[in-house]
MIGU-798254 format. One record per atom (N, C-alpha, C, O, CB): residue in one letter; x, y, z. Coordinates in steps of 0.001 Angstrom, whole numbers, plus 500000, padded with zeros to 6 digits. Each point is the difference from the previous one (the first is absolute). Glycine has a CB too. Layout:
N
AXYZ...
//
This chain:
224
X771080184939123103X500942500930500624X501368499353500196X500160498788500145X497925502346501006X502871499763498840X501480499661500151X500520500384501757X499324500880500532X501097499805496413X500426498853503695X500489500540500723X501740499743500343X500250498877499563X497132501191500939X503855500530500094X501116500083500132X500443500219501428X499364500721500769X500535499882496986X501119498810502554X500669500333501431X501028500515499207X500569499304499160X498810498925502872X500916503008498187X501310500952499623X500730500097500901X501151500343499733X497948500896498995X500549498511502648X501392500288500983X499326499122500997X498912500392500421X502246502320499200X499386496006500884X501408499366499224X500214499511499230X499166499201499576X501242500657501493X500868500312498247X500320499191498675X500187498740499478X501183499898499673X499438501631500527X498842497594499599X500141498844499752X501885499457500081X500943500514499397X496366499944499112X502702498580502276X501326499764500024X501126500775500834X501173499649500126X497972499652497848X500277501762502533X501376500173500702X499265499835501640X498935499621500488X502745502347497442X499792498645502573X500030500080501596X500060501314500454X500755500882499591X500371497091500595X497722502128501002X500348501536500531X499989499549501982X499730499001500666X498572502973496665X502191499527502962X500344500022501093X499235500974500702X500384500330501122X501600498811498212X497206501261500279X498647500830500146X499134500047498892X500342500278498850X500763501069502559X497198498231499170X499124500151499393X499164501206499999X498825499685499809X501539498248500390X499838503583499970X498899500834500171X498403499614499837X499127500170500852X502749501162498473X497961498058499247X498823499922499477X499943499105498570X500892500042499153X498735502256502141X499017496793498591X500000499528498914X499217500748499015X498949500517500379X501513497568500737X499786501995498085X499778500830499073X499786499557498386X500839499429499304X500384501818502495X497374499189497783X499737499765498109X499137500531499794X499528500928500656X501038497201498786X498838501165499121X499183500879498818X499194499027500118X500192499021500721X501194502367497551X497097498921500626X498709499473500086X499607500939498722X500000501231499961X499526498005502884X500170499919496210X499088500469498817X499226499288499524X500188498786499912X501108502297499560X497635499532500104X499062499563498966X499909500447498672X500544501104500003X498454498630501723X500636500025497218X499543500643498750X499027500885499733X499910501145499556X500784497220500017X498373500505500952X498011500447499703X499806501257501577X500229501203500127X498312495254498681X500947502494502115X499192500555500585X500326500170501351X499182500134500911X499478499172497525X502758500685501685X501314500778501444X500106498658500790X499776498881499540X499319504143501139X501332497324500736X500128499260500963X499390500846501084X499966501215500196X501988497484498879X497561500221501583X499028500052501159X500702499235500911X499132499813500852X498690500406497991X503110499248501522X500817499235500766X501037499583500096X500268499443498935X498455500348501089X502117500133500692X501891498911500177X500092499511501051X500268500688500985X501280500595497978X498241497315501113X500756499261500775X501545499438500186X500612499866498940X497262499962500795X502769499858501368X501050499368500171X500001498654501341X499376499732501027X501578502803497828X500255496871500262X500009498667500621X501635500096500322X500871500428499242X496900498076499343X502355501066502519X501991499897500313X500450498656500537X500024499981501230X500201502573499653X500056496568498658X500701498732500739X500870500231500685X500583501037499683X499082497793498944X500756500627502282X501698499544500370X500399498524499634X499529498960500460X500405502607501667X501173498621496817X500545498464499646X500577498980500786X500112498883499495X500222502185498901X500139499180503019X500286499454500766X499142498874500970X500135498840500390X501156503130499013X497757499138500717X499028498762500460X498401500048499297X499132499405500640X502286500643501887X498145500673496117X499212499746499755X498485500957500271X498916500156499436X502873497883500672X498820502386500940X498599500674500977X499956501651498568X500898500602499410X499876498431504683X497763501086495911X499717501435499839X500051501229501205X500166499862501212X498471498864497086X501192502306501043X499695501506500670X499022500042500345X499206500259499096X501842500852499903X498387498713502248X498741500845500641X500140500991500075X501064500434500441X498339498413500603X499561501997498551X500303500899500127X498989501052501133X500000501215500203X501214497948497410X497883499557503029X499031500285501178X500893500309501225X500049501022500684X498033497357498421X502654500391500994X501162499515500891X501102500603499677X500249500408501134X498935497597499150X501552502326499181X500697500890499687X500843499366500141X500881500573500642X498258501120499656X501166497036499336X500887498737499873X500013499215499206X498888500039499473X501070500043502073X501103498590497638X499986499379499476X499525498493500449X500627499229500727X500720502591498443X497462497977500245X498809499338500906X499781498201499354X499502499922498877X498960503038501470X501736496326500035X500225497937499373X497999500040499999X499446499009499525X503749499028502519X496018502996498437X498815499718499814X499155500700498562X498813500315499916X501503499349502816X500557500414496426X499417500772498804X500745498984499044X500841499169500342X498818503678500441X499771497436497726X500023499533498850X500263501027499107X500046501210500220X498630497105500417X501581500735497760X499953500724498625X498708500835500103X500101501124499508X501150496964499031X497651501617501956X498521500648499826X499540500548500557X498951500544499654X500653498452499688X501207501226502391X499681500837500960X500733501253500336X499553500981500595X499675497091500021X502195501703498817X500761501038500426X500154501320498888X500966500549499471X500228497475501993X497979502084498507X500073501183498921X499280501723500774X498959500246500610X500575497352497016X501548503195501977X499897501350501223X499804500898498862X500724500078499007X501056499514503341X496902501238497966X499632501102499061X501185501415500318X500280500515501083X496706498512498957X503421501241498855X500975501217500029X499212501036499145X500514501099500209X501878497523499976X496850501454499174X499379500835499489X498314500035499568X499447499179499268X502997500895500300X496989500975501021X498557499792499490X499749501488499276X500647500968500400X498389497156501706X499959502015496772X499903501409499349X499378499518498818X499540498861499925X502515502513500990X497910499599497995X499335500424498966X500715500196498909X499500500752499163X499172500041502185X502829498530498323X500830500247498685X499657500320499148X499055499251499751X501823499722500612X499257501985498576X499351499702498870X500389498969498836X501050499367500102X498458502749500593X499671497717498228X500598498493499411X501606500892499108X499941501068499391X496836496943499927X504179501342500838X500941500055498854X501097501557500672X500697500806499382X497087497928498114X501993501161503577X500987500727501073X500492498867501014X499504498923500333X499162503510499575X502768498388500530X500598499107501064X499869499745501411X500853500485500743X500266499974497844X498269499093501729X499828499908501844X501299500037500240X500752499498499165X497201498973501448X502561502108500533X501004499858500780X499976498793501715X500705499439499160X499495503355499349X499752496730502256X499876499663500869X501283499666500997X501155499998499574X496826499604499107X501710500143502568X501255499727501011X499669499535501302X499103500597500594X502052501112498369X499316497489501495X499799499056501202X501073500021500701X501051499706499432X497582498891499583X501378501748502370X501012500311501103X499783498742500995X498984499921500690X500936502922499106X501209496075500237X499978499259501660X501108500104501148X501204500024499743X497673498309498955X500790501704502118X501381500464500909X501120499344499859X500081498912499430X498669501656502134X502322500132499016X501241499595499113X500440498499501064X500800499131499656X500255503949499183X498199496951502435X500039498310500378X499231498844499276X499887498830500367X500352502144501746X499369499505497012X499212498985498544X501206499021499847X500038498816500336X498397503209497910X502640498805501116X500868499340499248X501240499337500719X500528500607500932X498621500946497391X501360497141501244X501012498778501086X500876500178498849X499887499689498814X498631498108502847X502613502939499184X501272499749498990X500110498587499366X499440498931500244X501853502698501190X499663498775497639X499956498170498655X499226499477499878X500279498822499777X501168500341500460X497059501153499787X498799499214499622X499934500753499226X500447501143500097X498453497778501438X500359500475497239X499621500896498648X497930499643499664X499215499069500177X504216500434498413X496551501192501140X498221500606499732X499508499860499172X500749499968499024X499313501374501780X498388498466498867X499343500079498727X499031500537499816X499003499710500660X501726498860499062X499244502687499021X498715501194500268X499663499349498542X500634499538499052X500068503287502626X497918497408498690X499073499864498728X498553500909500367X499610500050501166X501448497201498153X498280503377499696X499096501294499558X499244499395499509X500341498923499511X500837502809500104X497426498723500308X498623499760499142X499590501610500070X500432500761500865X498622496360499890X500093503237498245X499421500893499670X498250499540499596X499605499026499357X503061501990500012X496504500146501313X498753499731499232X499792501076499485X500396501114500341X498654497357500830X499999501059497566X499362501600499042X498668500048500505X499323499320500771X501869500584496682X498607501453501640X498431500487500813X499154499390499488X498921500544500231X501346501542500222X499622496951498890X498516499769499156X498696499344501079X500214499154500868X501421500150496601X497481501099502336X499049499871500559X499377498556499117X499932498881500510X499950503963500415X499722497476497737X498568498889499721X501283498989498943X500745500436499122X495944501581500674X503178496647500686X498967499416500774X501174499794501382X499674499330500980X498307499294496807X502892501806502149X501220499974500891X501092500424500269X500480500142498875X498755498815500899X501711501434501107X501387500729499693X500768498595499931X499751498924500543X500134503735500850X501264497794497634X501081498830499954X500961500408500995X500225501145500391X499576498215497139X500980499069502994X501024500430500680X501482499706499089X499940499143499118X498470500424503218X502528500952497832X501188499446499774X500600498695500297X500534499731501076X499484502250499048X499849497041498659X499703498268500336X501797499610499663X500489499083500661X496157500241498169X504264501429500115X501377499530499589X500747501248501036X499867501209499811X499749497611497153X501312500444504329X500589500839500807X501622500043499994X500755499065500264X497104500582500981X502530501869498333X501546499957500100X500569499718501286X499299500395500931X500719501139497385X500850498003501942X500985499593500936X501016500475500412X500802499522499197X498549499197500186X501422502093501528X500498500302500554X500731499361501021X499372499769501034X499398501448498022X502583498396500884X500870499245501016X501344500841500748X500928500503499367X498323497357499042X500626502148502786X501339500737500460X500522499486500771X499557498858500124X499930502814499574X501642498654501263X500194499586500835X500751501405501505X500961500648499585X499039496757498231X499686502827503224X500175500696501357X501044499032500568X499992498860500464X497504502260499954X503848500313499220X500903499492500283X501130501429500515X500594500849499335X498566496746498946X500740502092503432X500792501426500359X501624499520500787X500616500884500596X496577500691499966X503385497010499372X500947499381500150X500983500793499108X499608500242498858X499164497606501809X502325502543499662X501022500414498743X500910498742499514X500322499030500686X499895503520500317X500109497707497663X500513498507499658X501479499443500811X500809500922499888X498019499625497548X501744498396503258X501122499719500125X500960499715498674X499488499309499119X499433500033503024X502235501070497682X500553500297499366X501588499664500663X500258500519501086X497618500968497915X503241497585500286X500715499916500518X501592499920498724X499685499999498810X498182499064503406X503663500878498113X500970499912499551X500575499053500086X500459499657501089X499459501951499030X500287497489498513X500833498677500648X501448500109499201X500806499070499976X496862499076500455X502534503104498932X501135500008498989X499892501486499752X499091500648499481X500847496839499344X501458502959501780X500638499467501245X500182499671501055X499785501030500639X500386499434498508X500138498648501660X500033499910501351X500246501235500968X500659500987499674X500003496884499566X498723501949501995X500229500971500786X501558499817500690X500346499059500714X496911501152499574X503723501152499227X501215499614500717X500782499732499290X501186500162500286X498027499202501229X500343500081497195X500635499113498770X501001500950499521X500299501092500486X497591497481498685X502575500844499810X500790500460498991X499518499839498439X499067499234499759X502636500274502017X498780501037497429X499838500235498322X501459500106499722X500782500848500431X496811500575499254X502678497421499400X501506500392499613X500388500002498826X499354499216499305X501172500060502371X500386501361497711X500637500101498569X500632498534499211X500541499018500509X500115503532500475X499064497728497745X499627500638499114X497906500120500365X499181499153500360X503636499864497823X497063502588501450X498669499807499767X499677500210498071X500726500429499102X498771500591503937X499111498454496965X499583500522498582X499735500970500142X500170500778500939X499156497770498192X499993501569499487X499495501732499618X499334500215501177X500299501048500571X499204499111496791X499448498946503307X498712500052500548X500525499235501592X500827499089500035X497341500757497265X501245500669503787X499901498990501221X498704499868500530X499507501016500490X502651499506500142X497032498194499374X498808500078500303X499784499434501367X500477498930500378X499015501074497283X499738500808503068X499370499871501192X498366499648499998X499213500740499409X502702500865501265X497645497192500044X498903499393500098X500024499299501599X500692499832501004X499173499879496131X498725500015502199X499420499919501050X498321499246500207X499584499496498957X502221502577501145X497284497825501068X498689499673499855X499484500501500623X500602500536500930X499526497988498508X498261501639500439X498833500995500131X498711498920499712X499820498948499386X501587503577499650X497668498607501970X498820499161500063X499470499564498681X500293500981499318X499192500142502708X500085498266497389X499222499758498436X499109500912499261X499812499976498784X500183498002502006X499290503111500360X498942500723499456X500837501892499928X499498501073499663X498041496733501658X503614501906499079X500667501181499819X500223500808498239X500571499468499048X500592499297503402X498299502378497569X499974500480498690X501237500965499779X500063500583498918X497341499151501038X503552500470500961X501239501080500202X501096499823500827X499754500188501192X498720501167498465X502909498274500003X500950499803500697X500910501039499545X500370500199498843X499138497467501573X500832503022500719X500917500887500119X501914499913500465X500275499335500998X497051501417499389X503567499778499016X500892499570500826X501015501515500069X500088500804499072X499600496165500249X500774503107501562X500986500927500635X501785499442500178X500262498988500649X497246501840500723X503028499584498292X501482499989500159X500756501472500553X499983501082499412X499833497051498550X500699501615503065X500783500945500848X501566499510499788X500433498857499860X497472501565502034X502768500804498133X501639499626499992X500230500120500974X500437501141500152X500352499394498178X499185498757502856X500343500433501480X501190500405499986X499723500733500949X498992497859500132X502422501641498729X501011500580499877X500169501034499507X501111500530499983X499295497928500155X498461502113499307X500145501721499492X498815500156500738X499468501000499518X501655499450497854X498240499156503441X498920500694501034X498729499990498898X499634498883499633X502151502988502131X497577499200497732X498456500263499916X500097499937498771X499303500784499356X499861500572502448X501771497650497430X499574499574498053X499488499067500036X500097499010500726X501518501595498008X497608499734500217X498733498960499178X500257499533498907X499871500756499036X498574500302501681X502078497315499016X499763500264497968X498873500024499797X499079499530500667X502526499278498321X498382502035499575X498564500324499298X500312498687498398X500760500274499072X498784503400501957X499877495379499045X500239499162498858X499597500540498730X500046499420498915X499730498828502515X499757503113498848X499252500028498537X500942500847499229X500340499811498832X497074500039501910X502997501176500104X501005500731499727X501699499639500075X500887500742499578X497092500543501086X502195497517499920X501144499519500328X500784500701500897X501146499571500134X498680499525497983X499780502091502681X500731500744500822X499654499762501732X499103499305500477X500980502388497274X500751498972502838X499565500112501208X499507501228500281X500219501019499344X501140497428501189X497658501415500906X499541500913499878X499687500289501969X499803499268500970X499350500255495839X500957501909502953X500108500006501627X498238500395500830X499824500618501050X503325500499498564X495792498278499474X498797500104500137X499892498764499910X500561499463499044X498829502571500299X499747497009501765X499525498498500147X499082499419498299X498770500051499968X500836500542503379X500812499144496000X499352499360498540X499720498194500075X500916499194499836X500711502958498642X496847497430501816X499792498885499709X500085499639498239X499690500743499068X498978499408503380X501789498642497517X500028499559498360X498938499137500304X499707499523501097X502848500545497791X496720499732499675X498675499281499754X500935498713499852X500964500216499267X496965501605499436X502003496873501834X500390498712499994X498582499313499295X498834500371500134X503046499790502170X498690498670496877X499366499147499530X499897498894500546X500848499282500530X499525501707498004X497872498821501227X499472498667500519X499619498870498945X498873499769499563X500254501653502306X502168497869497792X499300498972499235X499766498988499949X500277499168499136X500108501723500236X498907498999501815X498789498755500313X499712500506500962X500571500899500618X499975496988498644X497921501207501080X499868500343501043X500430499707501593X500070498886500519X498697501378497684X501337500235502044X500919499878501853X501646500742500001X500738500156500972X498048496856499564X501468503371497985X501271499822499331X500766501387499932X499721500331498847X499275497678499772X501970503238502005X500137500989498998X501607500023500289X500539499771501083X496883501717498828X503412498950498463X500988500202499883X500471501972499965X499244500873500426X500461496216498482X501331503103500635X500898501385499825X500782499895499867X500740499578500888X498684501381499903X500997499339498016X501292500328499153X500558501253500395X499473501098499820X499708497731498252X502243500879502642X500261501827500339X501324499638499132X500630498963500206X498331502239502788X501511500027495724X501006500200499571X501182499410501016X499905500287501193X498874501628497483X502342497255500862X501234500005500834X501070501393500109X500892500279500801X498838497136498505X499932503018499960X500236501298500142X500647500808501633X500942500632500478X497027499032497466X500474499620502416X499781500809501295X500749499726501163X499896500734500982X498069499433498281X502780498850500727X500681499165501230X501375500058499516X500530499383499077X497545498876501675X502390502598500048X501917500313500215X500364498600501245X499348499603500966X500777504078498868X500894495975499721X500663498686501221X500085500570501207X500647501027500206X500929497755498344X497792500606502302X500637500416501441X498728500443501168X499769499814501195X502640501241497352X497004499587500369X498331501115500766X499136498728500429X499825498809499745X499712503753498232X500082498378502761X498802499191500875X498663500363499640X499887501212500185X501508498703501750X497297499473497536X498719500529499511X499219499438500709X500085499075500808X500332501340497162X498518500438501540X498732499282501048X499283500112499003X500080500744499022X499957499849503493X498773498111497964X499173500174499204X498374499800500428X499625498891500378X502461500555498249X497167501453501308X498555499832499836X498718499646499326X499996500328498814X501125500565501959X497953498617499587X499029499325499218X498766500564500266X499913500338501180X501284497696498772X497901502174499444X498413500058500111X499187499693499045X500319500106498816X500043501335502409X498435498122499199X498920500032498980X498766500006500492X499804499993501215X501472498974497428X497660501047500388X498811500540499741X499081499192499520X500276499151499153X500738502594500589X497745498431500761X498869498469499650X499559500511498121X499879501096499454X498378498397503972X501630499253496143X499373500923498677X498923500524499480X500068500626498942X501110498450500721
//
């Protein structure tokens, strides 16, 4: 038998877990069972799931929590899903789910699922810090500019989205829109680039900056 953790996804970060969630197949003769196993990488401990805690008194061989019992047939998909309360999960610690499946065979034995996929994430409801070091706050930008004036800055490492905002404080409620090169009297974040990590820049047309005005500027971002 085969089995899958479909939700969560290997590799990323979430900020709510509803439910873990996968598949279970056999070929021949179905599934009759799914287990799950959940680490925490931080310190090692498994999921009890008696205790309803992450427990230093369990093992690779003990901690395994039945999520499904039934009668599959062979060469259909089990579905299955496992719910732990949402005080399970410690922000910035990241997790490890792994699945077994058994089939129905009776003589002379049922097999279990012996090669186990892996599943790694990480519970993470912190929003990223995100900051401006160019330009200074207060600062100035002065002529000649190039085609381009770039504004940067740093951000947490695991950030997948940096946003940036430019206001003409001197005409009140304009926005440049970089994509369009205009202003615009609706708030428009531009997608800024991160290239590296901790790292993101923005190129705003010089275009946009008449001598004299006063701008502001805003930042945000997003875990990835």
């Amino acid at each position: 038998p085969i089995s899958i953790t479909t939700m969560p996804a290997n590799g990323q970060r979430y900020s709510a877990i509803p439910a873990i969630n996968g598949t279970a197949w056999d070929q021949t003769s179905g599934i009759n069972l799914v287990d799950v196993r959940i680490k925490r990488l931080s310190d090692g401990y498994y999921w009890n799931d008696s205790a309803n805690q992450f427990d230093n008194s369990l093992n690779a061989n003990t901690s395994w929590t039945n999520v499904f019992t039934g009668a599959a047939a062979g060469g259909s998909t089990t579905n299955w899903s496992y719910v732990l309360p949402g005080s399970a999960w410690t922000d910035g610690v990241s997790y490890e789910i792994q699945s077994r499946a058994k089939d129905r065979v009776t003589i002379p034995a049922a097999h279990y699922e012996t090669s186990y996929t892996t599943v790694t994430f990480t519970y993470d409801t912190t929003a990223p810090t995100v900051n401006i070091d160019i330009p200074a706050s207060l600062g100035y930008i002065t002529a000649p500019l190039g085609p381009q004036t770039t504004m940067q800055g740093t951000v947490d490492a695991d950030t997948g989205l940096v946003e940036v905002r430019m206001q003409d404080l001197t005409r009140g409620t304009t926005y440049w829109n970089e994509t369009t090169k205009t202003w615009s009297n609706v708030a428009v974040w531009n997608t800024a680039q991160i290239y590296s990590a901790g790292n993101w820049r923005m190129k705003i047309s010089s275009g946009a900056f008449v001598s004299g005005r006063q701008y502001e500027l805003s930042v945000r971002a997003t875990d990835a």
